[in-house]
C-alpha positions as CSV (number, residue, x, y, z in Angstrom):
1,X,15.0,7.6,-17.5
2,X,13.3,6.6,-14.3
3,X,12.9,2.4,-14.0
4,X,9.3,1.9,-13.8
5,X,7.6,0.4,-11.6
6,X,4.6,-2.0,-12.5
7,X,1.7,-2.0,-9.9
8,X,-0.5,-5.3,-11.2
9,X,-4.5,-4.1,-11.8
10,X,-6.8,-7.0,-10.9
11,X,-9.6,-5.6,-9.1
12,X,-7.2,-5.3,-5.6
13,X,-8.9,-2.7,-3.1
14,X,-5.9,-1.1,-2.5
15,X,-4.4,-0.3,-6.0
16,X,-4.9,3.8,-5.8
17,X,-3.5,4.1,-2.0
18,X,-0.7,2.0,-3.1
19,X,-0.4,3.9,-6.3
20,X,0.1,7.3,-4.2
21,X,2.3,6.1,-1.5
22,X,4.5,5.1,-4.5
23,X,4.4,8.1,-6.3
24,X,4.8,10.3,-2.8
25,X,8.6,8.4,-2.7
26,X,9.4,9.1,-6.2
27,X,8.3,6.0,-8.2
28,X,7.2,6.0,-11.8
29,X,4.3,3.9,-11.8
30,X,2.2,1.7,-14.3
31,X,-1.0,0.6,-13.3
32,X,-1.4,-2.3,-15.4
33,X,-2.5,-5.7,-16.1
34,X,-0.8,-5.8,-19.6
35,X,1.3,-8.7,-19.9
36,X,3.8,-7.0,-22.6
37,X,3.9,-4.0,-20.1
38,X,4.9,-6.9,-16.8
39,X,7.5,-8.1,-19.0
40,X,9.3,-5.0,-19.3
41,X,8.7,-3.2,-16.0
42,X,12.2,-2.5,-13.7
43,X,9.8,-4.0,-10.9
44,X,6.3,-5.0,-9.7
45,X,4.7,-4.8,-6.9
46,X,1.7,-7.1,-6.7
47,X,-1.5,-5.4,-4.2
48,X,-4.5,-7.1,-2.8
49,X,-7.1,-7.2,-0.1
50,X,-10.1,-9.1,0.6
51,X,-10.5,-13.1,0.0
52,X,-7.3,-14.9,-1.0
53,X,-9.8,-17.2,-3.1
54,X,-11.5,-13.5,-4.9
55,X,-7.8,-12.4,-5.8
56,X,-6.3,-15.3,-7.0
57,X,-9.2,-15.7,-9.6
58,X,-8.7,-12.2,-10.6
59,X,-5.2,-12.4,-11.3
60,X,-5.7,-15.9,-13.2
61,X,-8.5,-14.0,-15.1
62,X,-6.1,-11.4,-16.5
63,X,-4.8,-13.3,-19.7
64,X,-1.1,-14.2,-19.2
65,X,-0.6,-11.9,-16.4
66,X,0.8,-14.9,-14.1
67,X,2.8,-16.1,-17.2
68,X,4.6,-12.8,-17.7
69,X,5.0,-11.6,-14.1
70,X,6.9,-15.0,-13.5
71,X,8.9,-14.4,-16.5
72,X,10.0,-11.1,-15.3
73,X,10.4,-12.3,-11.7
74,X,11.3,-15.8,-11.4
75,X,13.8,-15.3,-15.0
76,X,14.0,-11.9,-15.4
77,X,15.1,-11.1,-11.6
78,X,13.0,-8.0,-11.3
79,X,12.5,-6.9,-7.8
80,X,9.1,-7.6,-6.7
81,X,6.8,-6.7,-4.0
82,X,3.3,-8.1,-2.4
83,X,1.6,-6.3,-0.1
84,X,-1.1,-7.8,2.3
85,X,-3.1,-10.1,0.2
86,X,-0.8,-9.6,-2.3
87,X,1.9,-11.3,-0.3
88,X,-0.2,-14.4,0.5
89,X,-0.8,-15.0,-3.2
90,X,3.2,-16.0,-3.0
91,X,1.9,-18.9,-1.1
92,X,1.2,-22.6,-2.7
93,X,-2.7,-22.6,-1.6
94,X,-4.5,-20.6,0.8
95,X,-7.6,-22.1,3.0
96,X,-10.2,-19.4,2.7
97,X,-13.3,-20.4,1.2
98,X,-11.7,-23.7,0.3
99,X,-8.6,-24.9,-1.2
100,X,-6.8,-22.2,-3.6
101,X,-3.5,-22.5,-5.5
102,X,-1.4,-19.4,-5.1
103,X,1.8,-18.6,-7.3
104,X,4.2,-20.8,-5.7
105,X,6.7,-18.9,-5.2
106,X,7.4,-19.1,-1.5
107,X,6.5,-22.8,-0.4
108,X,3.8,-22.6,2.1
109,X,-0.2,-22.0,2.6
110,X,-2.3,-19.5,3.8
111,X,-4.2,-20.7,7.1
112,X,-6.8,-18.9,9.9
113,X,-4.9,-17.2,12.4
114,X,-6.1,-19.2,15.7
115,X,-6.0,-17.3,18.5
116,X,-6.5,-19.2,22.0
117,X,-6.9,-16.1,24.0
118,X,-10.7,-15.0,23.5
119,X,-9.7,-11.6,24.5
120,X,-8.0,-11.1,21.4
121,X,-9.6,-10.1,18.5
122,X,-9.6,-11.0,15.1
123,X,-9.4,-9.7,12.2
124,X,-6.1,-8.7,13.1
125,X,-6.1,-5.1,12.5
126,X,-4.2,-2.2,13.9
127,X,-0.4,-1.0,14.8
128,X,2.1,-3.5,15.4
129,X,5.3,-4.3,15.8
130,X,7.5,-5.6,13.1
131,X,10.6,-8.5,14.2
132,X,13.5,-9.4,11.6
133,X,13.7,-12.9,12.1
134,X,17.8,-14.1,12.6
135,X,18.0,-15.4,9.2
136,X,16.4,-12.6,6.9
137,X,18.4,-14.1,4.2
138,X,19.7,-10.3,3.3
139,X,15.9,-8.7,2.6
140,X,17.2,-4.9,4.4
141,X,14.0,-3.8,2.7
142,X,12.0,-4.6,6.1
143,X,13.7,-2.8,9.0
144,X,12.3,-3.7,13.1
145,X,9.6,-1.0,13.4
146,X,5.3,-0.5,13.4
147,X,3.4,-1.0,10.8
148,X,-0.3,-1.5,10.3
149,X,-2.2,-4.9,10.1
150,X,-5.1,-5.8,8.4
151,X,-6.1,-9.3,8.1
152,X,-7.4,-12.7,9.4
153,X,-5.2,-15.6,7.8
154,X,-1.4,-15.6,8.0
155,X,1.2,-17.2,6.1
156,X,2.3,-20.3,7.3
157,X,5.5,-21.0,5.3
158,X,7.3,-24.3,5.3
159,X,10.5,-23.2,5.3
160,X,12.1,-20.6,8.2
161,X,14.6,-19.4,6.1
162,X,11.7,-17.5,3.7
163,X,10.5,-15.5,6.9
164,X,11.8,-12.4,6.9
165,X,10.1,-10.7,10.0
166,X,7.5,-12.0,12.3
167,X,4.5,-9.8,14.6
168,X,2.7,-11.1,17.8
169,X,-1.0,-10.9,17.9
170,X,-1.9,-14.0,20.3
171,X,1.1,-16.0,19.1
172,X,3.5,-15.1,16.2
173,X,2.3,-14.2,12.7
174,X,4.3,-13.9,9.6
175,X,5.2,-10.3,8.9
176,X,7.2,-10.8,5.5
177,X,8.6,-13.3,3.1
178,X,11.4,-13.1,1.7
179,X,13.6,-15.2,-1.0
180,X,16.1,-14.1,-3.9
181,X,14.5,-10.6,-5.8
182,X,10.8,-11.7,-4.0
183,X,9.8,-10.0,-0.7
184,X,6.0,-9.8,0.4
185,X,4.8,-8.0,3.4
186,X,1.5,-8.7,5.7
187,X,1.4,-4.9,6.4
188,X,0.4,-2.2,4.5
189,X,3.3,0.2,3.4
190,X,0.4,2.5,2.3
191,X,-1.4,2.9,5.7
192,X,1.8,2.9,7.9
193,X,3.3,6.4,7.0
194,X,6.6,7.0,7.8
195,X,7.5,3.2,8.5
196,X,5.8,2.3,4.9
197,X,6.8,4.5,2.9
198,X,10.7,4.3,4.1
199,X,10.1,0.6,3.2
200,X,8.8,1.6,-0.4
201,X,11.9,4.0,-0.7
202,X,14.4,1.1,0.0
203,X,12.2,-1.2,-2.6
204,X,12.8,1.6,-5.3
205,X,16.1,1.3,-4.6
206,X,16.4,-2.4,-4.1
207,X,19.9,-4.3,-6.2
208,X,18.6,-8.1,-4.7
């Protein structure tokens, strides 16, 4: 039988593209935010866009969904991927609209991306290029490439060793995280065809 793959349901604006890209590789997907189905999913991948604030509170709204996605995780040593928003919510707190505790699980916060170049724009949104960092720590999920940025606040971790890749828009931005079965990525898999979805094939296939 096919491992399946849990795709967390909190209100995040990119569930269904997610959803397809996932299926278009192969995966057998749950769209779920049952904390007995978390537990027993092969992996999870977490989605998100908009606030940091709006999607951490729908997440903790979901009854035991943070519980049993760290048990799985952070115990269990399921595979597990964030995507955009998704990814910052690996953070300890992120900045927007106040002060918001994340999960924790990468120590670090999510900050304003300040640009001192007026000429460049933010949000940051659009095609860019992906850079493995020298000390990926093993993540050969995220391969030196394009993908497709949407967003105006960037991780800021506090250790180097969890960044896995970095981009340049006016300075460098975090492009993943990365740290034992845990990987989340600024980009969007969904939107950056062949790049993305070669990236959601490896997940699938992913032995951390």
């Amino acid at each position: 039988m096919a491992e399946v793959v849990a795709l967390v349901d909190y209100g995040a604006g990119n569930l269904h593209s997610v959803e397809n890209a996932l299926k278009s590789v192969g995966a057998q997907v749950r769209v779920t935010a049952d904390p007995d189905v978390l537990r027993a999913a092969d992996r999870i991948v977490l989605p998100g866009v908009g606030s940091f604030k709006s999607c951490a509170e729908g997440l903790r709204a979901i009854d035991g969904a943070i519980e049993a996605m760290t048990e799985r995780v952070q115990v269990g040593a399921a595979p597990f991927l964030g995507i955009c928003v998704g990814m910052q919510l690996l953070a300890s707190r992120g900045l927007e609209h106040g002060v918001t505790e994340g999960l924790d699980w990468i120590s670090g916060e999510i900050r304003p991306i300040e640009l001192s170049d007026d000429t460049i724009k933010i949000p940051h949104m659009g095609w860019n290029d992906v850079a493995m960092t020298p000390h990926a720590r093993g993540h050969d999920l995220v391969e030196p490439g394009e993908a497709y940025f949407l967003h105006s606040f960037h991780f800021h971790a506090d250790s180097g060793a969890d960044v896995v890749a970095m981009t340049d828009h006016g300075g460098g931005l975090v492009a993943a995280v990365g740290r034992d079965t845990v990987l989340g990525v600024q980009f969007h898999p969904e939107k950056s065809q062949g790049y993305g979805l070669a990236l959601l094939e490896r997940f699938l296939e992913w032995r951390p």
